[in-house]
Backbone bond lengths (Angstrom), bond angles and torsions (degrees), N, CA, C in turn:
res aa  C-N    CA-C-N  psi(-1)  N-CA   C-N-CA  omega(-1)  CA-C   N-CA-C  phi
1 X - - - 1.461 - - 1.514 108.73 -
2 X 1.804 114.42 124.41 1.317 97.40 174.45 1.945 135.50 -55.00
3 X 0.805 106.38 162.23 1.766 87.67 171.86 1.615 97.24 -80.64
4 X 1.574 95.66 155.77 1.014 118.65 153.53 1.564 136.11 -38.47
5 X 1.591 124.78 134.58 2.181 111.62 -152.92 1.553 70.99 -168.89
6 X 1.627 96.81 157.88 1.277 119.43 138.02 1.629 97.48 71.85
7 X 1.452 100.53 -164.54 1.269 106.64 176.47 1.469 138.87 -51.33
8 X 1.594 109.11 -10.62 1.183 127.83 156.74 1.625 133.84 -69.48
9 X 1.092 102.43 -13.83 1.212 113.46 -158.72 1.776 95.05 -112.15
10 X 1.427 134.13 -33.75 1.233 137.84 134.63 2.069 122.67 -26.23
11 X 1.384 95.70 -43.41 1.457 94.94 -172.53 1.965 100.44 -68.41
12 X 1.714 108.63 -47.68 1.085 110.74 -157.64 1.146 110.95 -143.65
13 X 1.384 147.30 133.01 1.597 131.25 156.39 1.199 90.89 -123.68
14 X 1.401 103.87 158.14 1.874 142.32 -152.48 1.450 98.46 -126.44
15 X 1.467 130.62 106.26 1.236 132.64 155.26 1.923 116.98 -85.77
16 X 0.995 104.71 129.99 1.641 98.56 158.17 1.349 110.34 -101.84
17 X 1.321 115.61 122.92 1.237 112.33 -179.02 1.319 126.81 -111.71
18 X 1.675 123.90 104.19 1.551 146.90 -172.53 1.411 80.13 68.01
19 X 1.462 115.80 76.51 1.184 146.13 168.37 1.714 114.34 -53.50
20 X 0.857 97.42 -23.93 2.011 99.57 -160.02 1.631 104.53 -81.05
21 X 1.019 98.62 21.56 1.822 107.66 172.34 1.304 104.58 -73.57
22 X 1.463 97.19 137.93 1.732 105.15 -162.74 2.181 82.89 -101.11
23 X 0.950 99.18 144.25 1.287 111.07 167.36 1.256 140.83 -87.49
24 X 1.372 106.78 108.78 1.872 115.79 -171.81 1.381 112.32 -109.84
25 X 1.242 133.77 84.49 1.298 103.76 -153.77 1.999 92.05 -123.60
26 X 1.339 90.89 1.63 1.851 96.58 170.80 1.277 107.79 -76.63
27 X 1.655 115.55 132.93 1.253 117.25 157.64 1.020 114.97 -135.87
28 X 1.322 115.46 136.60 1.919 116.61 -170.30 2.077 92.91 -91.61
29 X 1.592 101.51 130.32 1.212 116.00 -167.30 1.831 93.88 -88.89
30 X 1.176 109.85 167.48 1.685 106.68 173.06 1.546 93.69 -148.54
31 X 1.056 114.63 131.06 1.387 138.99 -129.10 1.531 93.60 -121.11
32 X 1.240 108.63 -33.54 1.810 119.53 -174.55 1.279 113.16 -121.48
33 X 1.472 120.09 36.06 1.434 123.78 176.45 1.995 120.48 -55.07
34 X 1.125 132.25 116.01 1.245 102.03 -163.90 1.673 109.56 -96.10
35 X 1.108 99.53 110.60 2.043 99.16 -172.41 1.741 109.68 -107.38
36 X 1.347 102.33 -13.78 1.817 105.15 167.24 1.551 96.57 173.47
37 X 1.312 132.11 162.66 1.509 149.01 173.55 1.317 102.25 -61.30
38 X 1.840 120.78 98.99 0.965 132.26 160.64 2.165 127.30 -30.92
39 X 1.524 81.53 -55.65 1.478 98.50 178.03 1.454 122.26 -54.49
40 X 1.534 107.79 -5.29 1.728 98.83 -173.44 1.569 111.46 -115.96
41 X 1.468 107.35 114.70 1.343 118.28 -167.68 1.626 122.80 -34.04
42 X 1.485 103.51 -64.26 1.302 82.67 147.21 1.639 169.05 -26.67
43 X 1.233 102.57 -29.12 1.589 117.93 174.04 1.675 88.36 -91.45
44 X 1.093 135.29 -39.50 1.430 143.09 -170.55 1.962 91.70 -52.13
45 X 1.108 94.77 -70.62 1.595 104.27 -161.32 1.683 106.12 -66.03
46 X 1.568 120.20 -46.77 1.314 106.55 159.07 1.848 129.18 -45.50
47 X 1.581 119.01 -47.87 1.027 121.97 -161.98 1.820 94.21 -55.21
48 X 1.406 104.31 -27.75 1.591 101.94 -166.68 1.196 133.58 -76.91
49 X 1.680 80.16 -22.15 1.833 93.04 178.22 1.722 98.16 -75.03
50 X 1.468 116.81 -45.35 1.694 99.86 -176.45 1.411 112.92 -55.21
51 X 1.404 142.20 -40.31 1.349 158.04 -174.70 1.764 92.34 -64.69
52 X 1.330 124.54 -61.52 1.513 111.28 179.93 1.878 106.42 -72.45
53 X 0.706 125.00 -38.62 1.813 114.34 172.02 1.921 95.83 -52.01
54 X 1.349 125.65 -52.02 1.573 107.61 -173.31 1.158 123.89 -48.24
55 X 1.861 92.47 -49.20 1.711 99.71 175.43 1.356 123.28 -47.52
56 X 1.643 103.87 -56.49 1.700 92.44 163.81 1.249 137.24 -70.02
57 X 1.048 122.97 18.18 1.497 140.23 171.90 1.520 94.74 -85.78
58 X 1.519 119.05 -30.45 1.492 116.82 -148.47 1.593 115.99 -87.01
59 X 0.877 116.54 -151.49 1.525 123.63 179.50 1.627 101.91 -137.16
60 X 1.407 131.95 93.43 1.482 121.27 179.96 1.601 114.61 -60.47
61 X 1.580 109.89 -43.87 1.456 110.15 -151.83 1.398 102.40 -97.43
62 X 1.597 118.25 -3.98 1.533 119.33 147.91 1.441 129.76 -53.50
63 X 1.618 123.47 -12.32 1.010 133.98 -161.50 2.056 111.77 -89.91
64 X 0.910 135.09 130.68 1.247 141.38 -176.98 1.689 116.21 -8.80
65 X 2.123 83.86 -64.79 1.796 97.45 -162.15 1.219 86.79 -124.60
66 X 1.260 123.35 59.73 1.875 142.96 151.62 1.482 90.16 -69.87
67 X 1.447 99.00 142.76 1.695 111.39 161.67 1.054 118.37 -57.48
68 X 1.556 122.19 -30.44 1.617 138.66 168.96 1.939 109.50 -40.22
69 X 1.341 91.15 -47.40 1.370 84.12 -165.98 1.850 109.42 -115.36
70 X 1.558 115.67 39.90 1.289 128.42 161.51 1.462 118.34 -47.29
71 X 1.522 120.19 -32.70 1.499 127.53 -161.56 1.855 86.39 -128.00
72 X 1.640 133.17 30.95 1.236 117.09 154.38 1.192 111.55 -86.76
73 X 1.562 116.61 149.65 1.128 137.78 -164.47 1.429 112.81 -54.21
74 X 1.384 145.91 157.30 1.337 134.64 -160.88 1.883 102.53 -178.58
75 X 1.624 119.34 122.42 1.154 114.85 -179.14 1.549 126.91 -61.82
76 X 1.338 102.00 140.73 1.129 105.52 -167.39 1.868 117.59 -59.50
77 X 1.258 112.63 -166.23 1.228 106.72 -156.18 1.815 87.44 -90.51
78 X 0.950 122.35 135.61 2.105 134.36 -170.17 1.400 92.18 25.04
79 X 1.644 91.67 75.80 1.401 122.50 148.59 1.281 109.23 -119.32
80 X 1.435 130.25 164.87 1.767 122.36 149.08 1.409 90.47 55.54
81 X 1.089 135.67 47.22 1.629 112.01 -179.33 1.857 104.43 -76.90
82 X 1.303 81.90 -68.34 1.540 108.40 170.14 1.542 107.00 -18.63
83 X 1.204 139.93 -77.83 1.694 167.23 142.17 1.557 88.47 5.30
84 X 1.602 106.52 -67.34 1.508 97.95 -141.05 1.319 80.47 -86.93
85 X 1.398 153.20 -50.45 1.663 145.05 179.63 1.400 102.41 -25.11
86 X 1.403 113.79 -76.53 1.504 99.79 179.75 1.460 139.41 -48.84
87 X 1.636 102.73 -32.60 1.389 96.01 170.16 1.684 108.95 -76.16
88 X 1.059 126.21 -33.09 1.443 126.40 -173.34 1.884 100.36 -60.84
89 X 1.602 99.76 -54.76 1.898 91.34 167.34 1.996 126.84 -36.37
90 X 1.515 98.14 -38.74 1.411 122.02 -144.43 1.770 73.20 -75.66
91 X 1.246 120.98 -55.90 1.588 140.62 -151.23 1.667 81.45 -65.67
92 X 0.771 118.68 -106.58 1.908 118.60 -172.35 2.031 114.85 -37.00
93 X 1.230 103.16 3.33 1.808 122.26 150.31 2.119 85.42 76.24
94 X 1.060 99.67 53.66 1.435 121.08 -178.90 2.026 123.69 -120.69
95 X 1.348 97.96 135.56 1.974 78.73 174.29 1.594 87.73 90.78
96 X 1.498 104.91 178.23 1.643 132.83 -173.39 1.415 111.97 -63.99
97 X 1.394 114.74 -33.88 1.924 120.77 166.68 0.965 96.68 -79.15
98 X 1.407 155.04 23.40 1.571 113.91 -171.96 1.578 104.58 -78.92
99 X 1.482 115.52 -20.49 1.544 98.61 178.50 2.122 122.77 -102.42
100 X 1.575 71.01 16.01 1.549 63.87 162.07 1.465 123.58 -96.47
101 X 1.550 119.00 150.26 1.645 110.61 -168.91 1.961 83.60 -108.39
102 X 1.573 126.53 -25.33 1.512 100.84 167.54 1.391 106.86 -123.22
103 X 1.710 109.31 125.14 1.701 104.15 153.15 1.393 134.52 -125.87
104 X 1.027 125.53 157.16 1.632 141.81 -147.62 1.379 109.36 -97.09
105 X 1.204 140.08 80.41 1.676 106.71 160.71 1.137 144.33 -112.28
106 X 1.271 113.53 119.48 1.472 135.75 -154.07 1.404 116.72 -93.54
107 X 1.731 119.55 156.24 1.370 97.22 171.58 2.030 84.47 170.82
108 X 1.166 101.27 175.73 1.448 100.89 -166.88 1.406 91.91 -87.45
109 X 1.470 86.28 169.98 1.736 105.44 -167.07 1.806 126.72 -93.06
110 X 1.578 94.65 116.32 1.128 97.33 -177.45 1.669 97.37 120.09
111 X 1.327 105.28 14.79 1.940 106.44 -164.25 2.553 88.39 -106.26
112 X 1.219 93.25 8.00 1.544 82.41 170.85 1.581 110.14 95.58
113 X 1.294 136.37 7.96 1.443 126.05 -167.91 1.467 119.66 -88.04
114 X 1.655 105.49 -8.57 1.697 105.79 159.02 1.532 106.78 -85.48
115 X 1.201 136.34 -12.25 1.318 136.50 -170.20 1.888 96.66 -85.50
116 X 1.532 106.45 -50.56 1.746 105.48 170.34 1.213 99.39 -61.07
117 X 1.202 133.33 -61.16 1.509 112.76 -161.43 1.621 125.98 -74.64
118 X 1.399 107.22 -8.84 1.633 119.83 148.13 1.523 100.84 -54.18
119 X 1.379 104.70 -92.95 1.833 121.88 -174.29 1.460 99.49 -8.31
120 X 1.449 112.11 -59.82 1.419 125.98 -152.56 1.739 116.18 -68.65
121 X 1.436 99.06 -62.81 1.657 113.20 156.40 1.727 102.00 -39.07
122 X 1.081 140.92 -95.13 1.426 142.77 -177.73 1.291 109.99 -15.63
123 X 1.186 125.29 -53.99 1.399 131.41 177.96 1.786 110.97 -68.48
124 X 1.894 113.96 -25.51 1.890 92.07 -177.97 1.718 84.03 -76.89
125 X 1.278 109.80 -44.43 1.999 106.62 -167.79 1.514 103.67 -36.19
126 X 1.028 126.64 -65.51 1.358 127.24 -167.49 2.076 91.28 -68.22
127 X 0.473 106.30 -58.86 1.625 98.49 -171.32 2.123 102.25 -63.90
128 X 1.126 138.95 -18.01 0.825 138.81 156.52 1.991 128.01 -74.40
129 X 1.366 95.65 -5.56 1.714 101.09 173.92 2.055 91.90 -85.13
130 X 1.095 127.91 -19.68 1.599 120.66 -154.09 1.426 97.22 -115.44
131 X 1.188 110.68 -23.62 1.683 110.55 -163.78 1.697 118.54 -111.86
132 X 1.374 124.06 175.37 1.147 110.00 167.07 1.971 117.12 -97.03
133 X 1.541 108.65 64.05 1.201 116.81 -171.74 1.466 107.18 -122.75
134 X 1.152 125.48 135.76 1.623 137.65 -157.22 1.339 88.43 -110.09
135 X 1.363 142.12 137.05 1.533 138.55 152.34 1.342 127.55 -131.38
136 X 1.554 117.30 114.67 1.486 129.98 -163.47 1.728 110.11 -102.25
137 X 1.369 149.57 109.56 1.122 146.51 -123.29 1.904 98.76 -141.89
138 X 1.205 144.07 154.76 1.200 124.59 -178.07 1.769 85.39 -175.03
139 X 1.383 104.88 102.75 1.296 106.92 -179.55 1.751 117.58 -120.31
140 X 2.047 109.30 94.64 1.603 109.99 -158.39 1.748 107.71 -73.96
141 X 1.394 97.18 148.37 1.877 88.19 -179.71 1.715 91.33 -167.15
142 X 1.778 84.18 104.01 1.457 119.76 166.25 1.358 126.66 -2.44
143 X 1.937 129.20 -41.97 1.066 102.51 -161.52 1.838 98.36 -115.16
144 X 1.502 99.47 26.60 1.701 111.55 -174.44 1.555 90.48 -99.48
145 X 1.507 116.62 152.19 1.503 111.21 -176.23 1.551 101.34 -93.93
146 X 1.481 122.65 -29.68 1.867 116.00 -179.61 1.321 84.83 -105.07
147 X 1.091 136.15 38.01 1.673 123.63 143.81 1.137 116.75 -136.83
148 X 1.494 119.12 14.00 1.982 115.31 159.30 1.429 113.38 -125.22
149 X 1.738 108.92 25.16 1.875 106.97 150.41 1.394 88.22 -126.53
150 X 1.653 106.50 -173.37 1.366 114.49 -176.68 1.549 105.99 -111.10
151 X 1.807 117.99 17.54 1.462 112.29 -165.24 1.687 107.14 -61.98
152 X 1.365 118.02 -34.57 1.641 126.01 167.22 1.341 116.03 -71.03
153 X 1.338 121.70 -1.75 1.974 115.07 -162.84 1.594 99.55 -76.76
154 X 1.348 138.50 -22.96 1.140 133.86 -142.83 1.973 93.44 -121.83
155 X 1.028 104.86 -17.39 1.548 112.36 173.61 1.794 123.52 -104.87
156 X 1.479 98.98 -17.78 1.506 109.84 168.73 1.443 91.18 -78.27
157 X 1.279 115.51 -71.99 1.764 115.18 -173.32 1.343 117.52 -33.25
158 X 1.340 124.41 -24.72 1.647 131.93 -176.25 1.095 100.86 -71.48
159 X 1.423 103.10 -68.54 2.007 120.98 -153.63 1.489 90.45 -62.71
160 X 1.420 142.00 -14.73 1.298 140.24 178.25 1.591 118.96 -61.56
161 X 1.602 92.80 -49.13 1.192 113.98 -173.23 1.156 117.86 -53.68
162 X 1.783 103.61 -65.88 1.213 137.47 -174.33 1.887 106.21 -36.62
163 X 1.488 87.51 -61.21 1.548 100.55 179.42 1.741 120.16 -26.67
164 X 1.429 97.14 -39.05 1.572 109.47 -162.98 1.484 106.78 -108.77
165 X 1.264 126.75 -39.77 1.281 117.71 -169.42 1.776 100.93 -116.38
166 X 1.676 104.97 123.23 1.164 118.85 177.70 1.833 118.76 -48.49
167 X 1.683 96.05 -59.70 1.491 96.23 -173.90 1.801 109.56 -79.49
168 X 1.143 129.98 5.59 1.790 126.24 152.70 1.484 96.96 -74.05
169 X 1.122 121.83 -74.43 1.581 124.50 -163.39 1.741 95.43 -50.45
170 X 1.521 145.24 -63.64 1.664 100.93 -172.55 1.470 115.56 -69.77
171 X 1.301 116.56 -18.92 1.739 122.94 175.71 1.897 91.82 -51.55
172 X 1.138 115.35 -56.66 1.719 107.40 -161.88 1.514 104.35 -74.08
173 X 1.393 134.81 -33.81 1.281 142.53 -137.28 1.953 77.67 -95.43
174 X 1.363 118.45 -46.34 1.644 118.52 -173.15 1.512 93.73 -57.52
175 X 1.211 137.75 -45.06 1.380 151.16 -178.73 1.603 97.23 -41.71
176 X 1.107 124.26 -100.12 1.497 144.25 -170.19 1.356 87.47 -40.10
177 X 1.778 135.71 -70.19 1.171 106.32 -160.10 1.280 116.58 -70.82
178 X 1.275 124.00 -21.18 1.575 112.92 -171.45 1.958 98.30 -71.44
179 X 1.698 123.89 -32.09 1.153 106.58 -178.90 1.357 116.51 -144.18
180 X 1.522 121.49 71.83 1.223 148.59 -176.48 1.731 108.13 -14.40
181 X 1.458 112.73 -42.92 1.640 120.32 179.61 1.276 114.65 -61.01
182 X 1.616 103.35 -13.55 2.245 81.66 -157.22 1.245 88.70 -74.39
183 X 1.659 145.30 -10.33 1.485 127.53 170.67 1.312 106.57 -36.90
184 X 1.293 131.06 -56.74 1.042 130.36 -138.18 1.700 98.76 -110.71
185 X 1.316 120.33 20.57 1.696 110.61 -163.64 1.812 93.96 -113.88
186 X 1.179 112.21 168.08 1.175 122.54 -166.83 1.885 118.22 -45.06
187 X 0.978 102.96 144.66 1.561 110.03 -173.79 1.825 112.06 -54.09
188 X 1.487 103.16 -25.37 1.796 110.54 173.17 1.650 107.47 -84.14
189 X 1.265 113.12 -20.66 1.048 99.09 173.51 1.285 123.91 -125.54
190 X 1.366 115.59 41.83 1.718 133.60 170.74 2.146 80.68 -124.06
191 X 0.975 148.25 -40.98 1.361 123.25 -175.03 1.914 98.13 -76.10
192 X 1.071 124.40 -20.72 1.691 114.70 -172.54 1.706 92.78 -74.32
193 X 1.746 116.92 -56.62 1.267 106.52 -157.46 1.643 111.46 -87.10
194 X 1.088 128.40 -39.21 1.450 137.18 -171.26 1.517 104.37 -93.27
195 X 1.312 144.52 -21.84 1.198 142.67 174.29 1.542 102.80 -109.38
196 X 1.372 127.07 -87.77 1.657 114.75 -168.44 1.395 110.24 -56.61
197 X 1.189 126.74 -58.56 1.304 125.55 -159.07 1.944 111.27 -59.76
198 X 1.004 119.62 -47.89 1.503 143.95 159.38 1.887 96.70 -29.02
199 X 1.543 112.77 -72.51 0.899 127.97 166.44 1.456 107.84 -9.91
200 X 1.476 100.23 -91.14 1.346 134.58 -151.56 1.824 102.10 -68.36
201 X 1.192 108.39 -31.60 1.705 101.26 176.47 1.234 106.32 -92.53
202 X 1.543 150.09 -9.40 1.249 141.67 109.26 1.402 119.30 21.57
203 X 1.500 121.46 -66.17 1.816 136.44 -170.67 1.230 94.43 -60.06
204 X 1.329 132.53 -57.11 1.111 126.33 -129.52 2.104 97.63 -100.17
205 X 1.796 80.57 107.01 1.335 101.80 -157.85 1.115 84.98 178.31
206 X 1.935 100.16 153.64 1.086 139.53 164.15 1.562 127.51 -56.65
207 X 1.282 127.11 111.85 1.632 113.49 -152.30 1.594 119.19 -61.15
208 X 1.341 102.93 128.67 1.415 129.48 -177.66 1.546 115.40 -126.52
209 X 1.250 111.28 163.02 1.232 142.43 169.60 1.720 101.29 -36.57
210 X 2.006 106.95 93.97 1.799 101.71 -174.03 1.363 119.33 -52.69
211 X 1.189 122.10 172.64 1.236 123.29 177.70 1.511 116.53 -124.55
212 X 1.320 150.63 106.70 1.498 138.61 -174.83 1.523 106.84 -78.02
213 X 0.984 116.33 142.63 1.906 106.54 174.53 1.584 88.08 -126.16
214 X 1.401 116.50 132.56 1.558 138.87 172.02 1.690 108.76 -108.71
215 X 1.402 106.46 111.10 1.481 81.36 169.21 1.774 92.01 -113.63
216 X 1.541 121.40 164.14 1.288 150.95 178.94 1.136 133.42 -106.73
217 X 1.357 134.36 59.43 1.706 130.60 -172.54 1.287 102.44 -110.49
218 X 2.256 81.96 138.08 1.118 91.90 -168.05 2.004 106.26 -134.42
219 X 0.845 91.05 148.32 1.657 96.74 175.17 1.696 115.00 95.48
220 X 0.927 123.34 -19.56 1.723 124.64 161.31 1.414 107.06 21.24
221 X 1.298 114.91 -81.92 2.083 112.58 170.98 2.128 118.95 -30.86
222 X 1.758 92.53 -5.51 1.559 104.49 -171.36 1.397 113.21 -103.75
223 X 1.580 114.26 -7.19 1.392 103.48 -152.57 1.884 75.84 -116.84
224 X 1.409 101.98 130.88 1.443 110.27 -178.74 1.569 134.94 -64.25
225 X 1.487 99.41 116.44 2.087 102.57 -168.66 0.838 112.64 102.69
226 X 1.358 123.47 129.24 1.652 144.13 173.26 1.285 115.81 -46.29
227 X 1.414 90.32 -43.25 1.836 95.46 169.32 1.063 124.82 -72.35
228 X 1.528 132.95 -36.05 1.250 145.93 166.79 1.459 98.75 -33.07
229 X 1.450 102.80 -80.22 1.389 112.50 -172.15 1.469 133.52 -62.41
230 X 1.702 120.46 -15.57 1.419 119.00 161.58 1.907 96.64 -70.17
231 X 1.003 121.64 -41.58 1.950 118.51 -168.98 1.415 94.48 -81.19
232 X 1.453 136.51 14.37 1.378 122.14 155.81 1.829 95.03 -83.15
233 X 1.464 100.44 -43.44 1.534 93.49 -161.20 1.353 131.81 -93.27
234 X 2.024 98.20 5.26 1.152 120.96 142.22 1.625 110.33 -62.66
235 X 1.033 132.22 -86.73 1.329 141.79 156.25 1.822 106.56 5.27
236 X 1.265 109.57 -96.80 1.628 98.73 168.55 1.695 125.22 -41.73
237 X 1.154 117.07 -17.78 1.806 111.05 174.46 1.335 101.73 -87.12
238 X 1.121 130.29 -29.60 1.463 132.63 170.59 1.728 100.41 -50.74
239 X 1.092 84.22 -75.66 2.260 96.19 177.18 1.564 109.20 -21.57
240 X 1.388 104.97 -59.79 1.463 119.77 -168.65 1.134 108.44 -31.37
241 X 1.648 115.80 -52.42 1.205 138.35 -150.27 1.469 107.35 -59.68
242 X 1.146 124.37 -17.11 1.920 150.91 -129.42 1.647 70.64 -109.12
243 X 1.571 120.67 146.35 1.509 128.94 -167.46 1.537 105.11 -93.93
244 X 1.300 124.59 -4.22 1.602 127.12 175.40 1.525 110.67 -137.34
245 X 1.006 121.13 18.39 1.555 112.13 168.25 1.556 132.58 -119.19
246 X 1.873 107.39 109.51 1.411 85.31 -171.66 1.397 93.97 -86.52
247 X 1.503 103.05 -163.33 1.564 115.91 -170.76 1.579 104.74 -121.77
248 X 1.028 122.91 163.65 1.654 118.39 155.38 1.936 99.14 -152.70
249 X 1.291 93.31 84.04 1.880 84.47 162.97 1.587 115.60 -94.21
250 X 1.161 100.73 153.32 1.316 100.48 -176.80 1.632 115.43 -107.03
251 X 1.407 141.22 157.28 1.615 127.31 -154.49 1.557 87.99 -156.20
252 X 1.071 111.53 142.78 1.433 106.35 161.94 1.732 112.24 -102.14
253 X 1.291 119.04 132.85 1.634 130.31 179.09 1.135 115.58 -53.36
């Protein structure tokens, strides 16, 4: 793929950042994990209440295809083509990113990169109803109060997951019930136990049908304080670490 020049390179630039991440992004799902007797209503109605406490932990209208964001901005029709090809390559671990697990795209403000990273998100959703691809989306914007810190970023990203992939959701749901607090415990250590770790005991299973998990953050220049925003991207390098998830946050330059 050529590099990026010219007027292209104005719309968007692509960082990989501590690039030399070897790429794992297969995970064999296990379909028959046994974490308690499905069949008894009870465990049914508990598992739900932990799954509805996440949600409200979560951020709804942070989410891609939230009703919130029906009228967010979105590239036009062969616009950004270029932009979104590569990231769509990068997403199936294809093209010049394929080994990056985080990339950046940056660019001055007002040049369209919440509109790609709309476009872009829309396109894993629809490519995640056909495929075996999980997609977790978290889009911050300044004048929303659970969408300009990151105290929801690490619990929207879960309940995302959860939603789609059977064996994360009882891996996370054993989580919460065995320790009801980590809702409420520090943001580094709700992405180790409820996001990577969840992750990572996922594999361990009998080989199945892989699973890719994409997560999508977008707006970083939105979520309030310098500090805020380096411990988001602490926060996502932590993620990285997780053996199937790349990243794509988006930053403005």
């Amino acid at each position: 793929m050529p590099p990026f020049s010219g007027s292209h390179f104005q719309e968007a630039n692509f960082t990989s950042v501590e690039g030399n991440y070897h790429d794992h992004r297969q995970v064999n799902v296990h379909q028959n994990y046994p974490v308690w007797p499905e069949s008894d209503p009870r465990h049914d109605i508990e598992n739900r209440d932990f799954l509805n406490e996440l949600a409200r932990r979560s951020a709804p209208g942070a989410v891609a295809n939230a009703e919130e964001r029906a009228y967010a901005p979105r590239c036009l029709h062969e616009t950004r083509t270029r932009v979104l090809n590569d990231l769509g390559e990068w997403s199936a671990a294809e093209g010049r990113w394929k080994d990056a697990k985080l990339l950046v795209l940056t660019g001055p403000a007002g040049h369209g990169k919440t509109a790609i990273m709309q476009s872009f998100s829309e396109q894993l959703l629809r490519k995640q109803r056909v495929t075996n691809v999980v997609v977790a989306t978290f889009f911050f914007k300044s004048t929303v109060p659970d969408q300009n810190q990151a105290k929801a970023l690490v619990t929207t990203l879960a309940y995302q997951v959860a939603e789609n992939w059977p064996s994360f959701r009882r891996n996370i749901i054993t989580v919460i019930r065995d320790n009801f607090r980590i809702l409420s415990t520090s943001l580094e250590h709700q992405m180790e136990h409820i996001l990577v770790d969840p992750i990572t005991d996922s594999q361990i299973a009998p080989p199945c049908p892989p699973v890719t998990v994409i997560c999508a953050v977008d707006g970083l220049d939105e979520c309030n304080g310098d500090d805020a925003q380096s411990r988001v991207v602490r926060l996502l390098h932590t993620l990285s670490k997780a053996p199937n998830t790349p990243h794509c946050p988006r930053q403005s330059a």
